[in-house]
C-alpha angles and dihedrals in degrees: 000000000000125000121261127265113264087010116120130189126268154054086023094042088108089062083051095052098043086050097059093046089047085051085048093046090054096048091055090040090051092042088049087057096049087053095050080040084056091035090051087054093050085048084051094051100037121047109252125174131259099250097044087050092048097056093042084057104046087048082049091053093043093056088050084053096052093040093053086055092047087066101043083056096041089046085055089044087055091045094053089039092054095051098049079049090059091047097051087048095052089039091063096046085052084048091047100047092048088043086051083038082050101043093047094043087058096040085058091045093052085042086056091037091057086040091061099041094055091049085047094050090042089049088049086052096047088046085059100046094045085044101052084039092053087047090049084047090052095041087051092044085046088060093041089050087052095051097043084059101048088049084051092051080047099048090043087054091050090051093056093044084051097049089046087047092045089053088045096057091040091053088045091048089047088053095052098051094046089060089046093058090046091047093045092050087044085058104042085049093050090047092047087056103052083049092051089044090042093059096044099058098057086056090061099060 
């Protein structure tokens, strides 16, 4: 007998199972009828005796009896069938929500994931730029720095060229003064004279 739609095996195979001997039970108990019911009409149509009639009718009453009972067992079968049915069923939409939940929240976690990849990436990229720029910025402080340093050498060379020019010009001017004052008492001595020798000419007269 297949198995019923939406059932899976498993803990309740053994329902499944009892319900499929009890339906086989039925139909042999139902088939076992049909034959007394044929065997009653024989008896109808043929003369059997009393006590042969009675006790076909007591084991006719006996299988309607069991198979009375055989429903009763098989209805309570179906009933338990059905609900693990339902179980199962509801079972499987649990299963299915937290499969779409799971699925959704991995789907956000690899979005993240790739999110933070890509700033990390793009961090990484901006490290390297900052970092070659700061490198471009040292090299061309290294060269300030070098010529700062040469125009300090050249500055400290025109210094001393200033401070020997300087002594020279105060040496010269020294030297100039000094001759000036020689000239101007050469003079003062020479003009003192022609005023002695001019005074003394008109006394002799």
């Amino acid at each position: 007998m297949a198995t019923p739609v939406g059932w899976s095996q498993g803990g309740s195979g053994s329902v499944c199972l009892a319900f499929d001997q009890l339906r086989d039970v039925i139909e042999s108990q139902e088939e076992l009828i049909h034959q007394l019911r044929n065997v009653m009409v024989l008896q109808d149509e043929n003369f059997v005796s009393k006590e042969e009639f009675q006790a076909v009718e007591k084991k006719l009453v006996e299988e309607k009896a069991a198979h009375a009972k055989t429903k009763v067992l098989l209805s309570k079968e179906e009933e338990k069938l059905q609900f693990a049915l339902g179980e199962v069923e509801v079972l499987s939409k649990q299963l299915e929500k937290e499969k779409l939940a799971f699925e959704k929240a991995l789907s956000t976690v690899k979005s993240r994931a790739l999110q933070e990849s890509s700033k990390k990436d793009q961090l990484i990229t901006k490290c390297n730029e900052i970092e070659s720029h700061i490198i471009k910025q040292e090299d061309i402080l290294n060269g300030k720095e070098n010529e700062i340093k040469e125009l300090q050498q050249v500055i400290c060379q025109q210094k001393q060229i200033f401070r020997k020019h300087m002594s020279d010009f105060r040496i010269q001017k020294q030297q100039e003064n000094y001759m000036a004052q020689v000239l101007d008492q050469k003079y003062k001595k020479a003009s003192g004279t022609r005023q002695a020798q001019s005074h003394q000419r008109p006394r002799e007269k």
